[in-house]
C-alpha positions as CSV (number, residue, x, y, z in Angstrom):
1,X,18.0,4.4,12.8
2,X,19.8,4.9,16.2
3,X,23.3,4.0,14.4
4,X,22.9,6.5,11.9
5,X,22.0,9.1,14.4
6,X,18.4,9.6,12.9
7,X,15.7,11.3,14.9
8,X,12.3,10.2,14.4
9,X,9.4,13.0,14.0
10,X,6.5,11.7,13.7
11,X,5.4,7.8,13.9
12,X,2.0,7.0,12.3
13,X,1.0,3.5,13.6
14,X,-0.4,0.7,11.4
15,X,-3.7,1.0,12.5
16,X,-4.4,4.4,11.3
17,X,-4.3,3.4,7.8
18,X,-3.1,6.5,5.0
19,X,-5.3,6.1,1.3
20,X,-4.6,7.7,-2.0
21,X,-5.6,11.2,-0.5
22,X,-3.3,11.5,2.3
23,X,-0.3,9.8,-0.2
24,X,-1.0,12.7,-2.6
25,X,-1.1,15.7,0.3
26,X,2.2,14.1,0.8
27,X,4.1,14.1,-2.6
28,X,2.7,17.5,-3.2
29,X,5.1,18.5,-0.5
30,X,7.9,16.8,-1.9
31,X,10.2,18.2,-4.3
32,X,10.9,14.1,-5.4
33,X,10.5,10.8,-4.3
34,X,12.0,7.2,-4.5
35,X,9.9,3.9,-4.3
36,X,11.6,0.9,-3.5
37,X,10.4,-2.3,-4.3
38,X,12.8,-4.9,-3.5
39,X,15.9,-4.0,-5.5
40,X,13.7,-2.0,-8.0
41,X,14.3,1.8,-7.1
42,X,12.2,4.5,-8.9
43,X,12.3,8.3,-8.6
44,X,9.3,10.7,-9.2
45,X,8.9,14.2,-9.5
46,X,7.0,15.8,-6.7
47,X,4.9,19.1,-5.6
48,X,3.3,19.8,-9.4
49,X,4.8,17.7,-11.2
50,X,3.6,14.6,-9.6
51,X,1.6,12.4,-11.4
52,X,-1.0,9.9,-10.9
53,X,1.8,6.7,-11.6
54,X,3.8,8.2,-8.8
55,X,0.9,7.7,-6.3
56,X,0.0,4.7,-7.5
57,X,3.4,3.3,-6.9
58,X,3.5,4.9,-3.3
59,X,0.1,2.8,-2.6
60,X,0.3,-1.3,-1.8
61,X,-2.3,-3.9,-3.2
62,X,-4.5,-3.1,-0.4
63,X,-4.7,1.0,-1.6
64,X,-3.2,1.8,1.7
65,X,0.3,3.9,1.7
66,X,3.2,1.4,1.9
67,X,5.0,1.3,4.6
68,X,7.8,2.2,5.6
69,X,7.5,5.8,4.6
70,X,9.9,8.3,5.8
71,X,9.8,12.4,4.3
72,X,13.5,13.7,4.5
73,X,13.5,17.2,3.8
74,X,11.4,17.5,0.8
75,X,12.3,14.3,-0.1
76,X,10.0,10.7,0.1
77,X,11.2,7.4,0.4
78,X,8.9,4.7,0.3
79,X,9.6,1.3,0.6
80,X,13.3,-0.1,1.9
81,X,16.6,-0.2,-0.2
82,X,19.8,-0.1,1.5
83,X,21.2,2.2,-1.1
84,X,18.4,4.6,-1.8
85,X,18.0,5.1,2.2
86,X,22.2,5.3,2.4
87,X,21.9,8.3,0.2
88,X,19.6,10.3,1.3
89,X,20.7,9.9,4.7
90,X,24.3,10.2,4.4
């Protein structure tokens, strides 16, 4: 983070786990979002147009929101790929 000059908001630690509500309050605030699982990148719609798969996929085996989550803008990234995070931060 510090070599691409990003500033960190907010840091949730992993204690305080997030569930399916707080995932959802989150996507409704986002205008889209991109879930990576290991070199599998998806994009959602957020705000009204989110749907129930979109949550699901932002939510690991144990129901919890995966991790690590960063909002950018109105935009959600959830998971790690090199490429998805390259773009939205560049």
């Amino acid at each position: 983070m510090e070599a691409s000059n990003i500033t960190i908001a907010t840091t949730v630690p992993a204690s305080r786990k997030l569930q399916r509500e707080d995932a959802q309050a989150l996507l409704a605030k986002a205008s889209k979002m991109i879930v990576a699982k290991g070199k599998k990148v998806v994009e959602f719609k957020g705000g009204k147009a989110a749907t129930d798969e979109a949550v699901d996929a932002m939510l690991g085996s144990t129901g919890n929101l995966r991790a690590p989550t960063s909002v950018v803008g109105k935009t959600l990234l959830i998971g790690f790929n090199e490429d998805a995070f390259n773009g939205v931060f560049s």
